[in-house]
KEKOLZA-817125 format. One line per field, with one value per residue (C-alpha): x, y, z. Coordinates in pm, 1 decimal. Example, Ala and Ser with C-alpha at 12.3 -4.5 7.8 and 13.67 -1.06 7.14 Angstrom:
BEGIN
c1: (1230.0, 1367.0) .
c2: (-450.0, -106.0) .
c3: (780.0, 714.0) .
# end
This chain:
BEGIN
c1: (951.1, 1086.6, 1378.4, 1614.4, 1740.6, 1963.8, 1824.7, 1443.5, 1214.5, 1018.1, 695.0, 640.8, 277.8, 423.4, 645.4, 370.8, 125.4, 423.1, 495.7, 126.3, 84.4, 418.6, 211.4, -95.1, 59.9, 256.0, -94.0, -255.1, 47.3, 81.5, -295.9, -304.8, -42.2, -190.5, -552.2, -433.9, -202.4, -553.9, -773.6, -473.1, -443.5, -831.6, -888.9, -577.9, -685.7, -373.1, -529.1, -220.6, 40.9, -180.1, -227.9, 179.5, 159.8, -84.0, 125.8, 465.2, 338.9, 268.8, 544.1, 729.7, 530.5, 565.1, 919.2, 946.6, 732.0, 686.7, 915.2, 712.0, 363.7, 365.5, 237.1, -110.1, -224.5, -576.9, -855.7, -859.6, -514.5, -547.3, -885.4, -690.6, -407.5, -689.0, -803.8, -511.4, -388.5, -766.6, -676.9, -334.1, -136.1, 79.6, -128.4, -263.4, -489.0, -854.2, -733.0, -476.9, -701.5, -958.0, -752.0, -550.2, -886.5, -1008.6, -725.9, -689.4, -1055.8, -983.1, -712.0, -860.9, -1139.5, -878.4, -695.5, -1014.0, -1072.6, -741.2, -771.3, -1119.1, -975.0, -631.4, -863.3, -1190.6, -1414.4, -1471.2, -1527.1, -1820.4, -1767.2, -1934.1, -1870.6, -1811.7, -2025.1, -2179.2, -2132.2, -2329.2, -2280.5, -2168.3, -1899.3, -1720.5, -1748.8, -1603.9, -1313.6, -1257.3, -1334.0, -1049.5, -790.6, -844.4, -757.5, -466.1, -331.7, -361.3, -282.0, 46.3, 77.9, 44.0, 298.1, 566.7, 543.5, 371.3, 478.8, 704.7, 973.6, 1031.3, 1196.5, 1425.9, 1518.7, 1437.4, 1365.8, 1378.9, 1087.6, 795.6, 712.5, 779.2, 555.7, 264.3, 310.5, 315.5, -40.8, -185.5, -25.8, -175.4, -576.2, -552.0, -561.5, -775.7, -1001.0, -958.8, -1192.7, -1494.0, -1507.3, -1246.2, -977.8, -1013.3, -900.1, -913.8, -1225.1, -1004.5, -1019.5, -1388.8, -1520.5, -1275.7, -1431.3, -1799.3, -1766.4, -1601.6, -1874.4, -2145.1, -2291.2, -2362.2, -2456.4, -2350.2, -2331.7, -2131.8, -1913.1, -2110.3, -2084.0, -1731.0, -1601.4, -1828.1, -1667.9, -1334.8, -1355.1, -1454.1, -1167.7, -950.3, -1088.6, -1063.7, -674.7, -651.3, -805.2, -597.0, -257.0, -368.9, -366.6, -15.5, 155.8, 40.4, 304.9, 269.2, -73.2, 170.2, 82.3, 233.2, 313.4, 202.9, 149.6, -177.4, -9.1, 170.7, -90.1, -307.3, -29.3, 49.6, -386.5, -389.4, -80.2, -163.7, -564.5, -455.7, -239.5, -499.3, -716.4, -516.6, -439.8, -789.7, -907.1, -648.7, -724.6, -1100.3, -1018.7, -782.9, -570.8, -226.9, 4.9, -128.5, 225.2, 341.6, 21.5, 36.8, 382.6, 328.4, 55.7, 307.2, 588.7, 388.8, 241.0, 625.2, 708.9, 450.6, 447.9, 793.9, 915.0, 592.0, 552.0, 835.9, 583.3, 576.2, 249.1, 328.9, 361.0, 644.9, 837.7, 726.1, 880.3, 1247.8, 1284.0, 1202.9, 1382.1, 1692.8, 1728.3, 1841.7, 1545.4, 1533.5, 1241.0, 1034.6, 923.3, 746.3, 411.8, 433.7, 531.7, 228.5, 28.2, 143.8, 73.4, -307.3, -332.1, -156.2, -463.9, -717.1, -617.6, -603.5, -957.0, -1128.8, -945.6, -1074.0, -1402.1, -1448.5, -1317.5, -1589.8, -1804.9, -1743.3, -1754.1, -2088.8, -2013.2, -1703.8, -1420.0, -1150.7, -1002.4, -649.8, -430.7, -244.2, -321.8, -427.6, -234.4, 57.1, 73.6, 115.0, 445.7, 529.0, 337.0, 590.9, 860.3, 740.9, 568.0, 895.0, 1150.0, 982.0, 851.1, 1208.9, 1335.5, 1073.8, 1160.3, 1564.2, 1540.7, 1357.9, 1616.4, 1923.6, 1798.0, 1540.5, 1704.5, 2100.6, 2284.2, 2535.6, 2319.9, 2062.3, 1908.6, 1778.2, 1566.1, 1531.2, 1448.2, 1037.6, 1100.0, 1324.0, 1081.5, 783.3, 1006.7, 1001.9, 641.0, 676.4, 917.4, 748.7, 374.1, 509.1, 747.9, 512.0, 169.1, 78.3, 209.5, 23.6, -105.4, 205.8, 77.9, 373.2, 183.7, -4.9, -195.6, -300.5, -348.8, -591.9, -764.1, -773.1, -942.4, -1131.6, -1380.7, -1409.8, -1594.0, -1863.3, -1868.9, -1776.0, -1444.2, -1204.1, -1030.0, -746.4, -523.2, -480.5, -350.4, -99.8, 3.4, 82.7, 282.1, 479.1, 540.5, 628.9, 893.7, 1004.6, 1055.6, 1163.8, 1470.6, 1538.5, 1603.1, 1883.9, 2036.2, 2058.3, 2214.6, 2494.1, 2583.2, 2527.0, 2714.0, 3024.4, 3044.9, 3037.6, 3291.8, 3495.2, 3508.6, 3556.8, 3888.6, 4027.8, 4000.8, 4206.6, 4458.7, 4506.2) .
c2: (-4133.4, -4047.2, -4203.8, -4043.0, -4283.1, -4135.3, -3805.5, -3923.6, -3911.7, -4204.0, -4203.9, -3871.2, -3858.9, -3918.6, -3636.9, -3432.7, -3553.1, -3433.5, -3069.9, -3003.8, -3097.9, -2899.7, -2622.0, -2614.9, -2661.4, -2343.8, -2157.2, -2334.9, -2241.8, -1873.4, -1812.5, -1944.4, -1748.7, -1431.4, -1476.2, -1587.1, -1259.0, -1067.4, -1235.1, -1177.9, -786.2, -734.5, -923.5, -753.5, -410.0, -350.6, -43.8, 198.8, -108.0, -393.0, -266.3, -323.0, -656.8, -782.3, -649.0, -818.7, -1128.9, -1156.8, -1001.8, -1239.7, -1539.6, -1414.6, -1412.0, -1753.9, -1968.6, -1793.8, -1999.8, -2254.1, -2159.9, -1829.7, -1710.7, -1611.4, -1679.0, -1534.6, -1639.6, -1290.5, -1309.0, -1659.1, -1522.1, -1242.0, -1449.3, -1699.1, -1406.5, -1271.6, -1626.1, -1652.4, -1373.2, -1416.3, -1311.4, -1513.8, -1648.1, -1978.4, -2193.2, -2219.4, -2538.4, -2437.5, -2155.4, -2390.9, -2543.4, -2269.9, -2105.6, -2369.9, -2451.7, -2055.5, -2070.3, -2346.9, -2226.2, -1855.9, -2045.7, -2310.1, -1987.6, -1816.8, -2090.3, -2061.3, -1688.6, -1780.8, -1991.9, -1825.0, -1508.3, -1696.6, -1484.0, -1361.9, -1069.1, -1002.5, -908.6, -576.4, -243.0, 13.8, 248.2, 527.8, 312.0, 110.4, -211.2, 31.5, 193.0, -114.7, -243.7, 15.9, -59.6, -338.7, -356.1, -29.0, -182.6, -561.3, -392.9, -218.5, -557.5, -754.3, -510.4, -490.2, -854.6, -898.7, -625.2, -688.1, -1093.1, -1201.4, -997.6, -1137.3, -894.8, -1049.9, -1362.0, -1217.6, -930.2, -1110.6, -796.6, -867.4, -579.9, -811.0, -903.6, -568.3, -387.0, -645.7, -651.3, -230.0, -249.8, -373.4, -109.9, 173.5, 6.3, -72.1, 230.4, 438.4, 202.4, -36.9, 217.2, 220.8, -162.7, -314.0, -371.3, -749.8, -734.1, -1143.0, -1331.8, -1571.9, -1343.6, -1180.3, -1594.4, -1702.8, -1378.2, -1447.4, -1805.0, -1801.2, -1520.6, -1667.4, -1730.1, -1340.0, -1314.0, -1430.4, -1302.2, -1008.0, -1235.5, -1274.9, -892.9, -851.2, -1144.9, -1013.1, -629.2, -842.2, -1053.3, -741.3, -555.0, -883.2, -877.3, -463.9, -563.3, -790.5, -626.8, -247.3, -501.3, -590.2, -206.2, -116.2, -399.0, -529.2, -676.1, -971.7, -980.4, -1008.4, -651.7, -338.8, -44.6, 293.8, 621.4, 493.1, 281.9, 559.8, 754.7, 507.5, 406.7, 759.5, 795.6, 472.7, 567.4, 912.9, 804.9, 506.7, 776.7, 1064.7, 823.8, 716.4, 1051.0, 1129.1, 782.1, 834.0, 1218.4, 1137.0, 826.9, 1047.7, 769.9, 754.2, 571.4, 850.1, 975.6, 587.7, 481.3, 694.7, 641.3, 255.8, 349.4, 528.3, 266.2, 25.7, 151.7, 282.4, -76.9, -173.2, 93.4, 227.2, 55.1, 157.7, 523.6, 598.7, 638.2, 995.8, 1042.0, 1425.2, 1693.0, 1812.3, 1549.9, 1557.7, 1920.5, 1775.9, 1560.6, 1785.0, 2039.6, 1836.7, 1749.6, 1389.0, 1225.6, 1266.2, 1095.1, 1361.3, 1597.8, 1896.0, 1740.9, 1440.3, 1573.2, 1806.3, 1505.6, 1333.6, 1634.4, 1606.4, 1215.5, 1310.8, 1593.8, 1363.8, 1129.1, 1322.3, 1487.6, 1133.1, 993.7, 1286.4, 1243.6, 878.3, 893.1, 1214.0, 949.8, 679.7, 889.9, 1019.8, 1354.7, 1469.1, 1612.0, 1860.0, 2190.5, 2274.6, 2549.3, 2596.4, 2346.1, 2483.9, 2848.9, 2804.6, 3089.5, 3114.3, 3137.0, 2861.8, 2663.0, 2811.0, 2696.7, 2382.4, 2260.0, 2427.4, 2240.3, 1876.7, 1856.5, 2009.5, 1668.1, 1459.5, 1550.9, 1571.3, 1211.3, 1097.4, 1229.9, 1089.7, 741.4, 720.0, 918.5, 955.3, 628.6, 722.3, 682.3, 517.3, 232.9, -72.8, -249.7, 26.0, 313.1, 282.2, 279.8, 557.1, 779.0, 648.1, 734.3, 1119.9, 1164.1, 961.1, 1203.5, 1485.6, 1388.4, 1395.3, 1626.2, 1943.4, 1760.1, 1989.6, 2305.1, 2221.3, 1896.8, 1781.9, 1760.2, 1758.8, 1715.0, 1971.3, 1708.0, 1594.9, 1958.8, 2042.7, 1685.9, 1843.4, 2161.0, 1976.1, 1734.3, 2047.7, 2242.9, 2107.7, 2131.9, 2542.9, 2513.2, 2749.4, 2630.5, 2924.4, 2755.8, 2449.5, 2705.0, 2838.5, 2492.7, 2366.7, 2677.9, 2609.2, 2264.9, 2282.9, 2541.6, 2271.7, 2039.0, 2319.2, 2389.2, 1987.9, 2016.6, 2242.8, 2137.5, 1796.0, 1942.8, 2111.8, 1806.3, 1502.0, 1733.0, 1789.8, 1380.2, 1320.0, 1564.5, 1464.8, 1141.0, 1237.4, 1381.9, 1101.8, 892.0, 1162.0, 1169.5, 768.1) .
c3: (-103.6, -458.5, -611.9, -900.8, -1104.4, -1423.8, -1378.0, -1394.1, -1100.9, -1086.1, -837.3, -972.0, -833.9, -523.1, -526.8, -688.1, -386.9, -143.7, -298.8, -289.9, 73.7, 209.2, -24.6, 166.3, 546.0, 450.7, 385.8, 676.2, 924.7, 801.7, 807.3, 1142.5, 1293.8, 1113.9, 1219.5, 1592.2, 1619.4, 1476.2, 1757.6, 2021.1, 1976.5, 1933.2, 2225.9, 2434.9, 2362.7, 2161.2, 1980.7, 1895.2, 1774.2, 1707.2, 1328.9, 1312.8, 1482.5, 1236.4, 950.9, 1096.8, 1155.1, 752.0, 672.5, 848.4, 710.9, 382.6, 407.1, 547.5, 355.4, 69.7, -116.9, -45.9, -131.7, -262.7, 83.7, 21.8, 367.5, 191.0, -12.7, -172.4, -263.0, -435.1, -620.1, -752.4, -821.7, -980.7, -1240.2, -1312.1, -1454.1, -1667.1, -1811.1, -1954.8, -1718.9, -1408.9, -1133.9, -1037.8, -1153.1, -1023.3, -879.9, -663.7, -552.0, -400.0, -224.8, -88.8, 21.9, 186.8, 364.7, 520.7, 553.1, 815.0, 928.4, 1029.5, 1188.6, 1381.6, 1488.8, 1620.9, 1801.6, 2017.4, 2047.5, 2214.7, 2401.1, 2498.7, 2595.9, 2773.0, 2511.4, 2173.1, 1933.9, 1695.2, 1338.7, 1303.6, 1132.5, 1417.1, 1532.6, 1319.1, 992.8, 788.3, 562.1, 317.5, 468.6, 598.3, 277.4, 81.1, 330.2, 278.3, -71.1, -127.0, 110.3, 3.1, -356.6, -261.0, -78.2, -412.7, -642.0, -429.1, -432.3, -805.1, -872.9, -613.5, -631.6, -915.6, -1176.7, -1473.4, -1395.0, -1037.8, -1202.3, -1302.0, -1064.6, -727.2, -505.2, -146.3, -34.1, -164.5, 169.6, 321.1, 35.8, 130.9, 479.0, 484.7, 350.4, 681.4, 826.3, 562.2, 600.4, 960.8, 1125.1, 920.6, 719.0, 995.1, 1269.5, 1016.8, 936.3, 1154.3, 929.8, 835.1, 457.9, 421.2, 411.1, 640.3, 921.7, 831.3, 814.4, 1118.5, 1370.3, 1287.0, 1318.9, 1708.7, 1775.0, 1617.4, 1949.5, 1956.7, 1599.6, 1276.9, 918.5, 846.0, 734.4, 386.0, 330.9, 398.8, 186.3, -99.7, -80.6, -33.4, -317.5, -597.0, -472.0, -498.4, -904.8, -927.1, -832.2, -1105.4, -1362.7, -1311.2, -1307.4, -1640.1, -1697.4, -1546.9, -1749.6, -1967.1, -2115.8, -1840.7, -2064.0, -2372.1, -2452.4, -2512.1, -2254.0, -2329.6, -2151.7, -2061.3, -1815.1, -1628.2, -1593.1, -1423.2, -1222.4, -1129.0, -1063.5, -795.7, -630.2, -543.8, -489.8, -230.7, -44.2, -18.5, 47.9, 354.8, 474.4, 492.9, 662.2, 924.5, 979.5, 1079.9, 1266.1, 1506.7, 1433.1, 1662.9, 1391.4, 1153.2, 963.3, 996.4, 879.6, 538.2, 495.6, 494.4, 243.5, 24.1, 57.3, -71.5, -381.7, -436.0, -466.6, -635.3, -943.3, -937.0, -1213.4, -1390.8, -1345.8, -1137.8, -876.7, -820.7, -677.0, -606.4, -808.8, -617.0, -670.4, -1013.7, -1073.0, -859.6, -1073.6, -1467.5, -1298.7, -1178.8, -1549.6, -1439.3, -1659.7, -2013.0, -2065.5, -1801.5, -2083.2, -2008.6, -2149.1, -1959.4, -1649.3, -1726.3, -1748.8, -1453.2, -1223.7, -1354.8, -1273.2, -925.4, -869.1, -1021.4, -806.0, -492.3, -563.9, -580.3, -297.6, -82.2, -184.1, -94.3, 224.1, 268.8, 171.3, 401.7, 665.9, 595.4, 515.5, 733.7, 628.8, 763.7, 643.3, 543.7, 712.8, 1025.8, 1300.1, 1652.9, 1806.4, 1445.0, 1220.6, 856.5, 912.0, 1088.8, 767.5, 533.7, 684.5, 802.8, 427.3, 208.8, 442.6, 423.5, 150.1, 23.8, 260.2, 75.3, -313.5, -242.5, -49.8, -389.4, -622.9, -429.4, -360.2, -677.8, -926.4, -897.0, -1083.6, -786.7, -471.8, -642.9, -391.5, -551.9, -261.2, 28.0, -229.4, -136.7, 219.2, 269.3, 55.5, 258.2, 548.5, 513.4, 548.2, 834.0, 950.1, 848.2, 960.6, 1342.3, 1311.9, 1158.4, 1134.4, 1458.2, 1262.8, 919.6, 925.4, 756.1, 358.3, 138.3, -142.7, -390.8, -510.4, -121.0, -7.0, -304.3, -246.4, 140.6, 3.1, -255.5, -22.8, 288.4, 16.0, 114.8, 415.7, 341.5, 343.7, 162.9, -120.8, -180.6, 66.2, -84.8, -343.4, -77.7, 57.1, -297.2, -362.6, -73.8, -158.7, -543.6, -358.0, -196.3, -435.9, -685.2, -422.0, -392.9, -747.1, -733.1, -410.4, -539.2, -862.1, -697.8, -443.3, -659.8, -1002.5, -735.0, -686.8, -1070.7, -1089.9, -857.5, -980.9, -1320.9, -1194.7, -982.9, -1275.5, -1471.7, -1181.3, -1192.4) .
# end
């Protein structure tokens, strides 16, 4: 044990010797708990909820040990972490990351082993039918991105010394939630070489190797993440910010959430509006200190036109709304791409009318830009930690609430992405035209309801402190 003596520490190595171990049973224990729950909901047919229990389970580890270790509880996350450090930035050191991936390395595979066990068989490591190495790797490779470039920003950033959010683990844990249902039915949704190495190992009796694929797609998304955080601030790179940085910030955001629309569309995915919401929540968090995280041009014109934020000029809001639409138009096309050509149209869904659309896309997306400016914008009902997931929230509500009336877009920059990737399958791009209409209606009205209720407050309180 260590002894203090007049403020000195002798045995340091000892104590040294000590942190290090309680460092790597916290990544042993949280890896094992989050590749048993994997194996457990695979293996129990737990298709519309089991993307949430995964995500829970490292939220919940992140939360408890992460204090301890940093709660990487993946080798991806440590390699990004790894890179991030190389290059100037905070991170570990190459070290550290060895050991932390070994350690979840046998940890997934200890896990695996129980799940085998618990279950009497196993599961083989495969990318689902239909889809090639290619696909599944582009899934993982996108979603094992979005994971550490959430990470990074959320946790590792400089800022987070200082401000000690409490969403870190709720931003990361979301992400599971955004790849898991969409990416997650073309390559299975492993996004940690822990898991990809722990599954092919307990089912290597029925085949073995996808593993090497999966970590390799995993690990270049894990340096993609490291090398667009160097983008976004680099001032943790003891650089300087310029617009570049919003732009690019505004670019992933919006991409990640198109992207995650679309994923979930052709999967016929149940958790669909939950599933993009988590997608948006977490990029919220991770860039909404950079950008402001718009990600929608909607939300975009709220907030010029609510005249709350001087530094939204007309140029750069300009500018913005072209990232957003950038953004969406390459997110659409990739997930065209992985799924080998499909996409799906825009416009009323099923026996709805146009007019149904109208009321359904001005009215949410209205819900969507107003919830932004009250909890985003407003110094009065600003929110300082629930912000993300209150926004995310409203597509959530929206998605089932009018997603069988208009699919529930919200989003210019998601209905022309929509419009964008179905041309080619002869789709018909003037109603991404009339969907963004709708929507910038939407957000236009936002604007000036928030005006009027949130100007009345200040008002108000401008006179009670005349009155005292």
């Amino acid at each position: 044990m260590a002894v203090v003596a007049n403020g000195c520490v002798l045995f340091p190595d000892l104590v040294k010797l000590h942190s290090s171990t309680w460092r790597l049973l916290s990544e042993f224990v949280g890896t094992f708990l989050l590749v048993l729950t994997v194996g457990c909901n695979v293996l129990g047919g737990n298709v519309t909820w089991g993307g949430v229990s995964i995500a829970f389970v490292l939220m919940i580890c992140i939360y408890a040990m992460g204090a301890v270790s940093g709660a990487n509880f993946n080798p991806a996350v440590s390699v990004t972490l790894g890179i991030s450090k190389a290059m100037g930035g905070p991170g570990l050191d190459w070290k550290t990351v060895g050991q932390y991936a070994a350690v979840q390395s046998a940890a997934g595979i200890c896990a695996a082993v129980c799940y085998c066990l618990l279950y009497g068989q196993s599961f083989n490591l495969t990318p689902s039918d239909g889809f090639g190495w290619l696909n599944a790797g582009m899934c993982e490779s996108l979603y094992m991105f979005v994971l550490c470039f959430v990470v990074l920003n959320v946790a590792a950033a400089r800022k987070n010394t200082t401000e000690h959010n409490e969403y870190y683990g709720m931003a990361i844990g979301l992400v599971i939630v955004a790849g898991a249902y969409g990416a997650g039915a073309v390559s299975g949704g492993c996004f940690n070489p822990a898991v990809a190495l722990a599954i092919d190992v307990s089912s290597a009796a029925r085949g073995f190797g996808w593993c090497v694929p999966y970590v390799l797609f995993e690990l270049l998304g894990a340096a993609a993440a490291a090398a667009l955080f160097k983008v976004v601030r680099p001032e943790d790179f003891f650089g300087e910010r310029t617009g570049k940085a919003e732009l690019v910030s505004e670019f992933l955001g919006t991409f990640v959430l198109v992207l995650t629309v679309g994923l979930n569309v052709l999967a016929k995915s149940q958790a669909g509006a939950f599933s993009i919401a988590a997608a948006l929540t977490s990029m919220i968090y991770a860039l909404g200190d950079v950008s402001g995280a718009h990600f929608n041009p909607a939300v975009t014109l709220a907030i010029f036109a609510s005249g709350r934020c001087a530094q939204l000029t007309p140029g750069k809001a300009g500018m913005y709304i072209g990232a957003q639409i950038l953004g969406g138009v390459v997110a659409a096309f990739m997930y065209s791409f992985i799924y080998v050509g499909q996409s799906f149209p825009l416009g009323p869904v099923g026996s709805s009318t146009w007019s149904q659309v109208i009321v359904a896309e001005v009215v949410f997306t209205f819900l969507l830009s107003f919830v932004v400016l009250c909890v985003a914008v407003s110094p009065r009902t600003k929110s300082s930690h629930m912000f993300g997931l209150l926004i995310g929230s409203c597509v959530t509500v929206g998605g089932f609430a009018i997603g069988g009336i208009s699919g529930g877009s919200l989003n210019p920059a998601v209905s022309v992405g929509i419009a964008s990737a179905n041309l080619l399958n002869g789709g018909l791009f003037y109603k991404a035209l009339v969907y963004s209409a709708l929507e910038l209606a939407g957000g236009a009205a936002a604007a000036g309801i928030f005006k009027l209720t949130h100007d009345v407050d200040l008002d108000m309180a401008e006179k009670e402190k005349l009155v005292a």
